[in-house]
C-alpha positions, 0 to 999 in steps of 0.5 A: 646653876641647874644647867651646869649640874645637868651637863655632867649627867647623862642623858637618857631618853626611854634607854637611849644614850643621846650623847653616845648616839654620836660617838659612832667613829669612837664606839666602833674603834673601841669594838675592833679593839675588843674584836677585830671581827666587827669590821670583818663582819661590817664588811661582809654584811655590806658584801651581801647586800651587794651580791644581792643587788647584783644578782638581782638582775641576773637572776632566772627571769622565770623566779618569782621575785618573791623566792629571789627574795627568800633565797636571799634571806638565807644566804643573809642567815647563813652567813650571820650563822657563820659569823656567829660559829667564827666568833664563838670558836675564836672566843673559845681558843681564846679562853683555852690557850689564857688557861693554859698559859695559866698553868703554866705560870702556876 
């Protein structure tokens, strides 16, 4: 009786869904399906660490590793900045032209 009822509860450990931890394939579906720049973003970020790799080695042999690293992180910023001013613009275009259309219907 008690594991038949704790099967239909979720559970949740310290504010951790266990059972939404392994629906990745799913949740990511769903958040292109909400914003199509999820996956953009995704790929961006893996394209980053790439070119940071890569320009690891090609990089002045006189710079110091540290100020490699530094340079990194702000392109890493930079384009998390971007990101975030492409997402913030589409939202409001969104918002515009869904209010427009309303007053239109009005």
């Amino acid at each position: 009786m008690g594991s038949e009822e704790n099967k239909d509860e979720k559970k949740d450990f310290g504010g951790f869904d266990v059972e939404g931890a392994y629906g990745g394939r799913k949740t990511l579906a769903e958040k292109t399906a909400e914003n199509p720049l999820v996956p953009i973003g995704i790929g961006g970020g893996a394209l980053a660490v790439l070119l940071a790799l890569g320009g690891y080695r090609k990089k002045d042999p006189n710079m110091k590793p540290s100020v490699y690293v530094i340079h990194t992180r702000l392109m890493a910023q930079g384009l998390v900045i971007g990101a975030m001013f492409a997402t913030m613009a589409m939202q409001l275009f969104k918002n515009i032209r869904k209010e427009i259309q309303s007053r239109k219907n009005d």
